[in-house]
C-alpha positions as CSV (number, residue, x, y, z in Angstrom):
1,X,18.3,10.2,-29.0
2,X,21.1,12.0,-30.0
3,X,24.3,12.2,-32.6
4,X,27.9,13.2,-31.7
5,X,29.5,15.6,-33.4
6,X,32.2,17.9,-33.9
7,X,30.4,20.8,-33.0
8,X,28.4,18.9,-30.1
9,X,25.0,17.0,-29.5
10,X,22.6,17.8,-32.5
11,X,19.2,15.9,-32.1
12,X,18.6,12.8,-34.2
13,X,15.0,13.8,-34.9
14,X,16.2,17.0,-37.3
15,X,18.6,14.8,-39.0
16,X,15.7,12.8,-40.2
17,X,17.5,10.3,-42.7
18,X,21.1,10.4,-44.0
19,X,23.7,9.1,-46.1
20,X,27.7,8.6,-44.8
21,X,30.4,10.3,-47.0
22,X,33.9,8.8,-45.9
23,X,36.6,11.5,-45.1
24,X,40.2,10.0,-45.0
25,X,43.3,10.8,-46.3
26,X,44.6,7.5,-46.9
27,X,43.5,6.8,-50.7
28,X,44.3,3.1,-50.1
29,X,42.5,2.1,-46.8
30,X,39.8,5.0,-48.0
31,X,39.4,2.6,-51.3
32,X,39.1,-0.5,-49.2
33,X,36.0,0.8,-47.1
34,X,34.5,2.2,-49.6
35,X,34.6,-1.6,-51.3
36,X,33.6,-3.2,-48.0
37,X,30.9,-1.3,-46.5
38,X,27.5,-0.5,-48.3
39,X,27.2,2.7,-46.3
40,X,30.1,4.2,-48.4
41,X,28.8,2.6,-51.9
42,X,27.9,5.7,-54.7
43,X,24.7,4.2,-54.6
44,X,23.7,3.8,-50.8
45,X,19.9,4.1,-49.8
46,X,19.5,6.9,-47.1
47,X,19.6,5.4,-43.3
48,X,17.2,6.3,-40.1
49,X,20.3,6.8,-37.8
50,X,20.4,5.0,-35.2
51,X,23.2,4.1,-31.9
52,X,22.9,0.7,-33.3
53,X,24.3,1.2,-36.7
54,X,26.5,3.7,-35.8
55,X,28.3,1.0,-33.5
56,X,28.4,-1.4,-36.6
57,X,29.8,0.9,-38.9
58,X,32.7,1.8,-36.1
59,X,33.2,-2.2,-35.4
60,X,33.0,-2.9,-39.3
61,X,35.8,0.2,-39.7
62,X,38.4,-1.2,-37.3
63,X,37.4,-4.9,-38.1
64,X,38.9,-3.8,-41.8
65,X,41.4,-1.5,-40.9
66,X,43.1,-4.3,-37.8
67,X,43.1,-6.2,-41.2
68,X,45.6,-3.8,-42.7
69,X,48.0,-3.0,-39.3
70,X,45.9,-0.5,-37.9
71,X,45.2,-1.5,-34.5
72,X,44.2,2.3,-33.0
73,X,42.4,3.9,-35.4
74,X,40.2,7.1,-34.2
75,X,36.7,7.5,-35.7
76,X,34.2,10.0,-35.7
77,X,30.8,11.6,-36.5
78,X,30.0,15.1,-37.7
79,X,26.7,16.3,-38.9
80,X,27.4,18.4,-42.1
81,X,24.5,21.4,-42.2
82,X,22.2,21.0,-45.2
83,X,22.9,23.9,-47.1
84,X,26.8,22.5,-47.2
85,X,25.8,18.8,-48.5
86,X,23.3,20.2,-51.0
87,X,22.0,17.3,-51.1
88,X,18.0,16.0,-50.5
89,X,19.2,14.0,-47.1
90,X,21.3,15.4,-44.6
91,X,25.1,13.5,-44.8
92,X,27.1,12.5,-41.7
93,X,30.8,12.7,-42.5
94,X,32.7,9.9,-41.0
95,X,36.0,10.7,-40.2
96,X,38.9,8.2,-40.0
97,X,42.0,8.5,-38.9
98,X,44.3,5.2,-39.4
99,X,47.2,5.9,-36.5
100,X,50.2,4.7,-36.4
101,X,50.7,1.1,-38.4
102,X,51.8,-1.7,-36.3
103,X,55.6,-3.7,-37.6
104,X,56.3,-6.6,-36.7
105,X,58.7,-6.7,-33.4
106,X,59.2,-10.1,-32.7
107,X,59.2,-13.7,-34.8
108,X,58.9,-17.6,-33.0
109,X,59.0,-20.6,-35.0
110,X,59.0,-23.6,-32.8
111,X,58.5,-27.1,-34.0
112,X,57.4,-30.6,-32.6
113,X,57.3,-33.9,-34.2
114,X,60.5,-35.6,-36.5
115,X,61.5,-32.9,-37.5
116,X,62.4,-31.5,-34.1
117,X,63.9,-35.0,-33.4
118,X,66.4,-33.9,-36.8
119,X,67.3,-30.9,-35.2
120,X,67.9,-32.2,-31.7
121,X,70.1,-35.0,-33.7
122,X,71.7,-31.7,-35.3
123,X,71.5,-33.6,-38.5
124,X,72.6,-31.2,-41.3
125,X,69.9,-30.7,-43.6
126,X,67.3,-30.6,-41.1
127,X,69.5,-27.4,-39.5
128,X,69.6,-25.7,-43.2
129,X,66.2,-26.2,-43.6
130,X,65.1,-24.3,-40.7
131,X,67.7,-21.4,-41.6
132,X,65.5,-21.5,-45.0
133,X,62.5,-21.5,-43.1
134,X,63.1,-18.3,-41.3
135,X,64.8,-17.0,-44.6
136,X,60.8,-17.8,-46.6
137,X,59.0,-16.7,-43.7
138,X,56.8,-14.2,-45.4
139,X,56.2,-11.4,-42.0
140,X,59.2,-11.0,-40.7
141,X,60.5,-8.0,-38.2
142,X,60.2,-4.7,-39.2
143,X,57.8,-4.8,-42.1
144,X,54.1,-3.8,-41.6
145,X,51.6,-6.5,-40.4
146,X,48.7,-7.2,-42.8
147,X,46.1,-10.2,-42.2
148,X,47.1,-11.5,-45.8
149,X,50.8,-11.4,-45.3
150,X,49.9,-13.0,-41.7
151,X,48.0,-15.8,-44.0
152,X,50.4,-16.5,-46.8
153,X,53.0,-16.9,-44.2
154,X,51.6,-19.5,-42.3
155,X,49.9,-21.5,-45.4
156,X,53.2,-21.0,-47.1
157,X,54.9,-22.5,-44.0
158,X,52.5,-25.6,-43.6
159,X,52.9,-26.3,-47.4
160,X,56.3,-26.8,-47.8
161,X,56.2,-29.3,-44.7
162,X,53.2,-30.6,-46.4
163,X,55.1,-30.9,-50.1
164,X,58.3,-32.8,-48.6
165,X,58.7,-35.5,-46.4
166,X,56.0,-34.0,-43.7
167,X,52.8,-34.8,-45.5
168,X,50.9,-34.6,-41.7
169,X,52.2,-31.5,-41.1
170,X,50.0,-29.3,-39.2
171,X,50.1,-25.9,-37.4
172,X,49.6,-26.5,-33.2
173,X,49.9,-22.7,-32.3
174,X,49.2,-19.5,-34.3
175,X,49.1,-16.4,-32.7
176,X,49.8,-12.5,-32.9
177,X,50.2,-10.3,-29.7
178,X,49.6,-6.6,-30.3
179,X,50.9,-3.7,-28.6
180,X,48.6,-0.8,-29.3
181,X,50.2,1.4,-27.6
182,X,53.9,0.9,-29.1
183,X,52.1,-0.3,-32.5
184,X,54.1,-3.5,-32.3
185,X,53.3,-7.4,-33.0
186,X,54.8,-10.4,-31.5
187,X,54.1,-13.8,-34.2
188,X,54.4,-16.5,-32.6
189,X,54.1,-19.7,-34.6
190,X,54.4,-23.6,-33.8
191,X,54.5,-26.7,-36.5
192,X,54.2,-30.4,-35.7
193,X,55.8,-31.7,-38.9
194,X,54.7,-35.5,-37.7
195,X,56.3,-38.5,-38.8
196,X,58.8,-38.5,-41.8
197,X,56.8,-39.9,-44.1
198,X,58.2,-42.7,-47.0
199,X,56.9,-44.2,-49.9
200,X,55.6,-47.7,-50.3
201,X,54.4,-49.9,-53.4
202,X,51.5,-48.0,-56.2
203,X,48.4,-48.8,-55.6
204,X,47.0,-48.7,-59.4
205,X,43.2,-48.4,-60.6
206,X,42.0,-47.7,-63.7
207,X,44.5,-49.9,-65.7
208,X,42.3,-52.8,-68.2
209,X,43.9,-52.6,-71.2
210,X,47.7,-52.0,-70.6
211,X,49.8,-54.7,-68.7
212,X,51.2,-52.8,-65.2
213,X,54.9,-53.4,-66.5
214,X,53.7,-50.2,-68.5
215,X,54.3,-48.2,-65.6
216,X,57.7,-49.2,-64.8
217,X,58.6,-47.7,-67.7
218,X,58.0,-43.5,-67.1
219,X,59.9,-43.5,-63.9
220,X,57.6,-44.4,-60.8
221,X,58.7,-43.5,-57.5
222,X,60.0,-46.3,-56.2
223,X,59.4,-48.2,-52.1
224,X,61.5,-46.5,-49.7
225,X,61.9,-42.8,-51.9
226,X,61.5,-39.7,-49.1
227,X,57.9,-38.6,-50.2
228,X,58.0,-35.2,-52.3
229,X,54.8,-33.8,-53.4
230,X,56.7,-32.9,-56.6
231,X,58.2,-36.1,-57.4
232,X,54.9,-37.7,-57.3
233,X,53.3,-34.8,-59.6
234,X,56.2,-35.6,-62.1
235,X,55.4,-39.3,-62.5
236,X,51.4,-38.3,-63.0
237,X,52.8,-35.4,-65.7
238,X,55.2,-37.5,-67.4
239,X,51.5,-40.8,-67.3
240,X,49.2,-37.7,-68.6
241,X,51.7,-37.2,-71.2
242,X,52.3,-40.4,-72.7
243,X,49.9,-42.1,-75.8
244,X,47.9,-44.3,-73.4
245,X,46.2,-42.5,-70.9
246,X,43.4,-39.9,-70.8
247,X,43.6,-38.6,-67.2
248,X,45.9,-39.0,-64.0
249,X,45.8,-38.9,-60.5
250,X,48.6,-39.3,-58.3
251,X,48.6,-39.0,-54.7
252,X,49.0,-40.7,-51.3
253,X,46.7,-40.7,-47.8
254,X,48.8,-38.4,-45.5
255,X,47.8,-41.0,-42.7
256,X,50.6,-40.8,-39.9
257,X,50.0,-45.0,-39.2
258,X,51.0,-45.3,-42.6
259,X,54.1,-42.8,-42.6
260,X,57.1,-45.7,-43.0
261,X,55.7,-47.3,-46.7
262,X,52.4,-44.8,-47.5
263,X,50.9,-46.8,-50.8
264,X,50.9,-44.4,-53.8
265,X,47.6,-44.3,-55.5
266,X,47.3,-44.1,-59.2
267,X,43.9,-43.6,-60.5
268,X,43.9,-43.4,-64.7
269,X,41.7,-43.5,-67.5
270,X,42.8,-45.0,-70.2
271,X,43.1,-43.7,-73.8
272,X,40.9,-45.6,-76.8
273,X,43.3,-48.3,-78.5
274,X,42.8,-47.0,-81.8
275,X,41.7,-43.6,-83.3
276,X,41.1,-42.8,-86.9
277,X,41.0,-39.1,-88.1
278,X,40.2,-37.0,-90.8
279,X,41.8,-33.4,-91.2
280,X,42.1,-30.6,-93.8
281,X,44.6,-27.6,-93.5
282,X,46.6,-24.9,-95.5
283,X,50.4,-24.0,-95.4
284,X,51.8,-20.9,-97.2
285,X,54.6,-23.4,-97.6
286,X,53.1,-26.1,-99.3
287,X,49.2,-25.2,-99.9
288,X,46.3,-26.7,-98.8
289,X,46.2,-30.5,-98.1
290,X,43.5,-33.1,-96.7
291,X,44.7,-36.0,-94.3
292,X,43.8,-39.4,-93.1
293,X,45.5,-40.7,-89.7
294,X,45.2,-43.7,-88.4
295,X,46.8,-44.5,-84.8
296,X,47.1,-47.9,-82.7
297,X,48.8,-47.9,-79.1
298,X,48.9,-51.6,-78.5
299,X,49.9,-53.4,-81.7
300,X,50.5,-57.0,-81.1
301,X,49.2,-56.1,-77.6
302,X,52.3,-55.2,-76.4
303,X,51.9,-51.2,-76.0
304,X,53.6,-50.4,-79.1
305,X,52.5,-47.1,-80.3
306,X,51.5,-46.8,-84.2
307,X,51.2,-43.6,-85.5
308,X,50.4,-43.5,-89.2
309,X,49.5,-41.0,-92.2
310,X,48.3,-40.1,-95.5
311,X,48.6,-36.8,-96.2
312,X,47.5,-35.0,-99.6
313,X,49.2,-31.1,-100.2
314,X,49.1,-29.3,-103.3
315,X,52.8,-29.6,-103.3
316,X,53.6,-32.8,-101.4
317,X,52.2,-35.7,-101.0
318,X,53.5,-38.1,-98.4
319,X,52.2,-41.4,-96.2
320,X,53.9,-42.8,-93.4
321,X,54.0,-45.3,-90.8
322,X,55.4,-45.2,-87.5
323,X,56.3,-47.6,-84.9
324,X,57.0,-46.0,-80.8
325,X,57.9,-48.7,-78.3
326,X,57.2,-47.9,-74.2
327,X,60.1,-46.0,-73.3
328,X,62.4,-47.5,-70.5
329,X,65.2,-45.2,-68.7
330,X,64.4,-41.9,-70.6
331,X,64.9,-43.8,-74.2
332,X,62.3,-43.6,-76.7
333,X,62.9,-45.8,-79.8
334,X,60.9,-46.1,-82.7
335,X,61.3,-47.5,-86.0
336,X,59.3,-46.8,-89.2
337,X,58.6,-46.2,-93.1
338,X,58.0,-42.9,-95.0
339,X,57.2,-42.2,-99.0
340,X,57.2,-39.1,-100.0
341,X,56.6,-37.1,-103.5
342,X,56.9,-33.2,-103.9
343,X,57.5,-30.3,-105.9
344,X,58.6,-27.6,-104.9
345,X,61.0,-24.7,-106.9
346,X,60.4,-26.4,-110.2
347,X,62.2,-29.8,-108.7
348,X,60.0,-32.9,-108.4
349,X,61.2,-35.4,-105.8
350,X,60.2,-38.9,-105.4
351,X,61.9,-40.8,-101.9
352,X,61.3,-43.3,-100.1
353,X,63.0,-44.3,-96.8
354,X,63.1,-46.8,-93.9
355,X,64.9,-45.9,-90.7
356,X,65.2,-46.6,-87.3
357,X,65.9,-43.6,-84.1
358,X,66.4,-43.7,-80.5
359,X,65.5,-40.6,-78.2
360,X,66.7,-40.0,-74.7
361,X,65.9,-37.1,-71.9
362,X,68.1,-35.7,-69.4
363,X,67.1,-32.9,-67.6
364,X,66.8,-30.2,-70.4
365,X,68.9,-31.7,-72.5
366,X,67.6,-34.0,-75.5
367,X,69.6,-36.9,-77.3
368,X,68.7,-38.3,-81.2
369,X,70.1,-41.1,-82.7
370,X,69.0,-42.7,-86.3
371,X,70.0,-44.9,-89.0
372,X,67.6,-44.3,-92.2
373,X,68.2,-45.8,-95.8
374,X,66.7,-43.6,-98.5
375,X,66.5,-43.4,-102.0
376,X,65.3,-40.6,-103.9
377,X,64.7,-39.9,-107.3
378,X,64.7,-35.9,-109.0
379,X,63.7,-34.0,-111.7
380,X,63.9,-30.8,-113.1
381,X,62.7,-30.0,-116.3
382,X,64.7,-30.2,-119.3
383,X,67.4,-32.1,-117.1
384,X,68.1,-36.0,-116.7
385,X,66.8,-37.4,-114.4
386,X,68.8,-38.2,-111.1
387,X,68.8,-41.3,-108.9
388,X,70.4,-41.1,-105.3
389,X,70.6,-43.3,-102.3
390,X,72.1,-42.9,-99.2
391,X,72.7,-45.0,-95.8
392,X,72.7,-42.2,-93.2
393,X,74.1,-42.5,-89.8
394,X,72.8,-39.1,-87.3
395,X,73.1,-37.6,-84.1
396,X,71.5,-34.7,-82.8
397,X,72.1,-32.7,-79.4
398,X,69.3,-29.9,-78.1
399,X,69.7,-27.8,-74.7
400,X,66.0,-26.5,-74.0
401,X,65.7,-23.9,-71.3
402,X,62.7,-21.8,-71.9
403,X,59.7,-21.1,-69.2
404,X,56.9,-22.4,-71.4
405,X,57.6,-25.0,-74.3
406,X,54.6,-24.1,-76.2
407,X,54.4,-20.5,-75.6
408,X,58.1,-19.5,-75.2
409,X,58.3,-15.5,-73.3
410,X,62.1,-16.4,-71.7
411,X,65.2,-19.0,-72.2
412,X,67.2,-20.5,-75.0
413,X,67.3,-23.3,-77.5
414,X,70.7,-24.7,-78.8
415,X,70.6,-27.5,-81.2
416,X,73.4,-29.6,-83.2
417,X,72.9,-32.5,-85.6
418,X,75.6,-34.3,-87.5
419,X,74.5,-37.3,-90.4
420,X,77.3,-39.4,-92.2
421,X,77.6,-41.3,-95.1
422,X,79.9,-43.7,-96.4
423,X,80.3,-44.6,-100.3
424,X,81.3,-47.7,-99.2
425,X,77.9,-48.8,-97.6
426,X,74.7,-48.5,-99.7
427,X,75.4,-44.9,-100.7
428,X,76.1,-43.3,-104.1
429,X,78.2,-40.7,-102.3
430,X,80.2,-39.9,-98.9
431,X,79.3,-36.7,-97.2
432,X,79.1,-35.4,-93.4
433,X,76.4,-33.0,-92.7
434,X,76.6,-30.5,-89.9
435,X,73.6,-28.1,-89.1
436,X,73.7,-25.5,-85.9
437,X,70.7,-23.7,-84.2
438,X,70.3,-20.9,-81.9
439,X,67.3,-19.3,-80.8
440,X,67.1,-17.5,-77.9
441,X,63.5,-15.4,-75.7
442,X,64.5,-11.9,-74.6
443,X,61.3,-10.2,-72.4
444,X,61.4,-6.3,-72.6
445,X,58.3,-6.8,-70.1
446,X,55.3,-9.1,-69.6
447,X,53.5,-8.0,-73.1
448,X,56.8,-7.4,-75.8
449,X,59.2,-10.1,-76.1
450,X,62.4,-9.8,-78.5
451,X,63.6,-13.4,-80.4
452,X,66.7,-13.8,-82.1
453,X,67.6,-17.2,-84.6
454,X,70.4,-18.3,-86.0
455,X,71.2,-21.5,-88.3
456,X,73.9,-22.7,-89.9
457,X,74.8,-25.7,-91.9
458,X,77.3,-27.4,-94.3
459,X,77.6,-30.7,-95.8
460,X,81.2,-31.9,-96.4
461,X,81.7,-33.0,-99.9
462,X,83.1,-32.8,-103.1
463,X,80.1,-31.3,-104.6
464,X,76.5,-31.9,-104.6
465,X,76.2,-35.0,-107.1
466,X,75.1,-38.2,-105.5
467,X,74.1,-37.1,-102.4
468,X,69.7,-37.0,-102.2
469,X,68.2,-33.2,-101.9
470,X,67.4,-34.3,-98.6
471,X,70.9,-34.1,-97.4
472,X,71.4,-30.8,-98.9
473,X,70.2,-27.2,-98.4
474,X,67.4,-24.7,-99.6
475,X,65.7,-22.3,-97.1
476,X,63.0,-19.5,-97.7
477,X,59.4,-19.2,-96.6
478,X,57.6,-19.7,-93.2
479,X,60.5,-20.6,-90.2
480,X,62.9,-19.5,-92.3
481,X,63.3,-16.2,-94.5
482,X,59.8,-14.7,-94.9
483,X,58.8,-13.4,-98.0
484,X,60.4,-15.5,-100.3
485,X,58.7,-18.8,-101.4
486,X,59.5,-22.1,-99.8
487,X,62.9,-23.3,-100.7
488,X,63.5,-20.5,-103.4
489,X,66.5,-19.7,-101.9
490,X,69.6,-22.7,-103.5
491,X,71.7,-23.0,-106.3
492,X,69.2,-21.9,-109.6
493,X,69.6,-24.7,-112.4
494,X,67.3,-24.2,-115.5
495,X,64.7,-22.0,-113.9
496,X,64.4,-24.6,-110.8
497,X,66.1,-24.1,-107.0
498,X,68.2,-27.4,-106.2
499,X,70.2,-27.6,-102.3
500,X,73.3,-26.0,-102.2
501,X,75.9,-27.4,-99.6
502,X,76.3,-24.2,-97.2
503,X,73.6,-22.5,-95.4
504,X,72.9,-19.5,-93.4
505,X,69.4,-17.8,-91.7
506,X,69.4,-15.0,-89.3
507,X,66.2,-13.4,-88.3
508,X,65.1,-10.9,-85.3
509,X,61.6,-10.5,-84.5
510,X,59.7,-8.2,-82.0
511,X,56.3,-9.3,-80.5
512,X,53.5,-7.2,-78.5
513,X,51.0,-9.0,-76.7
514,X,47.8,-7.6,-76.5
515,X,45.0,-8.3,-74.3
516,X,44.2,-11.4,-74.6
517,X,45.5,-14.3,-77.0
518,X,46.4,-11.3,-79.7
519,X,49.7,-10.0,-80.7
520,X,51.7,-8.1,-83.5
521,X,54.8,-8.7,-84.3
522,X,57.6,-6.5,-86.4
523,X,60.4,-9.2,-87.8
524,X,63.6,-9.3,-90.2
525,X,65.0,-12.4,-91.5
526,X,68.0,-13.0,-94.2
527,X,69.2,-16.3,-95.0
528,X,71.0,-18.1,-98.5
529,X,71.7,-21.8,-99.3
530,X,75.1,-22.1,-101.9
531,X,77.9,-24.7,-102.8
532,X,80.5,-23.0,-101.3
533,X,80.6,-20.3,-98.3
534,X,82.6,-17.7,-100.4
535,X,79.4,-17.5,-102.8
536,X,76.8,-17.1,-99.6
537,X,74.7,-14.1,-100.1
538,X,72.1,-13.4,-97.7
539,X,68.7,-12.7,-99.0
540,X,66.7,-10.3,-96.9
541,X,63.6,-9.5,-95.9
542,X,61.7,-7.1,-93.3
543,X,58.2,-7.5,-92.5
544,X,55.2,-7.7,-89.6
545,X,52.3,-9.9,-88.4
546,X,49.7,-11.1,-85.9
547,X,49.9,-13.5,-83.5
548,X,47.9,-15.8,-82.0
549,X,48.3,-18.2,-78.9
550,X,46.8,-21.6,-79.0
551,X,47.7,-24.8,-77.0
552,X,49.9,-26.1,-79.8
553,X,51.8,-22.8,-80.0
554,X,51.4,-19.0,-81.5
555,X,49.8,-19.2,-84.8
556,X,52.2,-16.6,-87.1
557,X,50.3,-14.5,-89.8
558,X,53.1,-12.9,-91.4
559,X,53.5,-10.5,-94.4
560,X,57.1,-10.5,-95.6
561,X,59.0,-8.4,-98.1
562,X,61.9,-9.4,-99.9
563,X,64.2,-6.9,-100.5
564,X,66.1,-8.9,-103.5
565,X,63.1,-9.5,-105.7
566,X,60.9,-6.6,-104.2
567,X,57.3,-8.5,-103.7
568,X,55.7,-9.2,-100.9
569,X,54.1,-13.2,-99.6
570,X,51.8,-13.8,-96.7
571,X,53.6,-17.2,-95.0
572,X,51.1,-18.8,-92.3
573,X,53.3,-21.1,-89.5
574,X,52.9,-21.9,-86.3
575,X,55.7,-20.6,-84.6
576,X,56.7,-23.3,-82.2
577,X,60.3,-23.6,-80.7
578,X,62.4,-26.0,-82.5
């Protein structure tokens, strides 16, 4: 039995066991052998040589380097002499040499089934879409064939028949002809796309406690709709997301017999009627506080949606109850009650208020509408005390276009609100309040994103008297300027901070993720609340702080320095997009 080498026949016998050492120039195929083949492992066992393995380890070579576009790759043996290895076992170099890398030549799509029908019928859409096709196709001519490109380009191919209209779509023909000689490829690729396939009536399980009329309301695809993997995946989002339902599954049986009116199945678990919690929690704005919730998604068993509160803060104390009936067209309304008592910046507020709002989606845009009646009560010490009520009349506009609404890394917010008042109608005074916000996601790179706010504001008025502290102005602490207390920053009356009827807040922040959930972040904010703008003078601060993502949005640990009183304050948020 004998070895080939370099230098000629050298007897297997004398080589006794051995160990292979890789020699190639190529550091990225060299590194893709060495992960695939135990033979070139650091910590291979020494081998009997035989012609047995020596034909595996060739076949296993060019098995991983066809994988890569190497279709002629030349391989060889040589015996390196024991005093050159230094090593206990004599080593066999194998030497690789990749050749030339084969590029793609030639490309053929052909199709079968309705949608060669479309394009026979030279409908329009179905001619753009196969210009798109050839446009996505992920191995086109010239560039280098890989197996994996040769993969994603068919799975991507079949998918997007799959996720639209086609849902039987299926690959008849795959094939890739190899010139090893000219190191060229011809693909050659047919779909059957099948029957166009539509939507029929939903075919629900899992709903008990709910009525089905439920449903109707969040926007189900409706008989007769082209079927769109996406549109079904946004009616089972939009289900997961709403109060009643644990878990969603929507989906259809991509049966050709059933392509004209395929039934959509909705498979749900519903939500427990009525929850009850208990929760504790700190805020640098208002200090630590202990709550009691009690929620009830089917009052009067008709899926209205209670969501209720007593919450206790060091600062604030405050209960609520809130009503949410089933949305219908993309409008939420809700209706509810709110008492609320809290001092903070040495003025003690007492309000109570009933009101009524109406929500609507389009696209990114969001729509508010409300009517509340409040009436608030405040005192400062060593001043009389002041009774205000208002009937309020709001509107509020925000443009959301950010890539993740919990954990923002790109896009913009832009938010307007307006509230009116008339004298003449339940209100001590008449005012218009106008309030601007800008915030806007700028990524440096995937771990350091830059953020920029701005918010304005301004109550149109006489003055301030009459008009309830809710309707005016103070800023300072977490969300707003950082190192000043919450709502320090108004109009000082006898050692207290009361709203002003102008406001301003800029603030930039760096952030750098680390690995992980962990960042840091570097920030300056400035901001003032006064009666009029010609008295506005920011108050600024610089400062830094960690990060932390969770589900409901980064939690902000933040040490902040105010530059006009010269201490520092720790404010504790989470920094979720308005």
């Amino acid at each position: 039995m004998t070895v080939m080498s370099a230098a000629g026949e050298l007897s297997a016998e004398r080589l006794g066991t051995v160990r292979f050492v890789l020699s190639m120039k190529a550091d990225t195929e060299s590194a893709l052998l060495k992960e695939h083949i135990a033979e070139f492992s650091s910590n291979a066992e020494p081998q009997n040589i035989t012609p047995a393995l020596l034909r595996r380890l060739r076949q296993d070579i060019s098995g991983i380097l066809f994988t890569e576009g190497y279709f002629n790759p030349q391989i060889r043996f040589e015996a390196l002499p024991q005093a050159r290895s230094g090593a206990a076992e004599r080593q066999i170099s194998v030497i690789v040499e990749r050749g030339e890398r084969t590029v793609i030549e030639n490309v053929s799509i052909r199709f079968a089934g309705a949608f060669n029908d479309a394009l026979k019928a030279e409908q329009q859409d179905a001619i753009q879409r196969r210009r798109q096709v050839h446009e996505d196709w992920g191995l086109s001519v010239g560039q280098p064939f890989r197996e994996g490109d040769w993969s994603d380009a068919k799975n991507g191919l079949l998918e997007s028949f799959r996720s639209d209209r086609y849902a039987a779509a299926r690959l008849e023909e795959t094939a890739v002809k190899v010139d090893a000689e000219s190191s060229t490829a011809r693909v050659e690729v047919a779909l059957d796309s099948g029957p166009e396939f539509r939507l029929g009536a939903l075919s629900v399980k899992g709903l008990q406690r709910y009525p089905l009329w439920l449903l109707d309301r969040y926007d189900p695809p409706k008989p007769g709709e082209l079927y769109s993997r996406n549109r079904l995946l946004d009616f089972q989002r939009t289900l997961q997301n709403s109060p009643y339902f644990a878990s969603v599954a929507v989906q259809i049986d991509a049966d050709p017999d059933k392509a004209a009116a395929v039934p959509v199945e909705v498979n749900l678990t519903e939500r427990k009627a009525r929850d009850l919690s208990f929760g504790a929690g700190y805020s640098s704005n208002t200090g630590f506080r202990g709550e009691i919730a009690y929620r009830d998604r089917d009052i009067l068993s008709r899926a209205w949606d209670l969501r209720s509160a007593v919450r206790i803060e060091q600062k604030r104390q405050l209960g609520y109850a809130d009503v949410y009936l089933p949305p219908s067209d993309q409008v939420l309304n809700s209706f509810g009650v709110l008492a609320d008592r809290q001092d903070v910046s040495g003025v003690r507020t007492v309000k109570q208020a009933i009101g009524v709002r109406r929500t609507s989606h389009t696209g990114d845009i969001e729509r508010r509408f409300g009517l509340n009646l409040l009436r608030e009560k405040s005192t400062i010490e060593g001043e009389p005390e002041e009774i205000s009520k208002a009937l309020v009349w709001s509107a509020g506009w925000t443009w959301r276009d950010i890539d993740d609404a919990f954990n923002p890394h790109k896009g913009k917010i832009i938010q307007a609100d307006v509230a009116v008042s008339e004298k003449a109608l339940l209100s001590d005074q008449r005012f218009v309040r106008l309030v601007g916000k800008y915030q806007q996601w700028m990524p440096l790179n995937k771990q350091d994103t830059l953020i920029f706010r701005v918010e304005a504001g301004q109550v149109i008025a006489p003055d301030e008297e009459g008009i309830p502290e809710e309707y005016l102005f103070r800023t300072g602490g977490a969300s707003t300027v950082r190192g000043y207390a919450y709502q320090s920053i108004g109009i000082p009356v006898q050692g207290a901070v009361t709203g002003g009827r102008v406001m301003a807040v800029v603030s930039a922040e760096a952030v750098h993720w680390l690995n992980g959930n962990w960042g840091v972040a570097a920030f300056a904010d400035a901001g003032d609340a006064t009666s009029v703008w010609r008295k506005l003078s920011l108050k600024k601060s610089i400062g830094t702080g960690l990060r932390y993502r969770t589900p409901a949005g980064p939690v902000a640990l933040d040490l902040g320095y105010a530059l006009k009183t010269k201490r520092a304050r720790i404010d504790f948020s989470i920094a979720i997009a308005f």
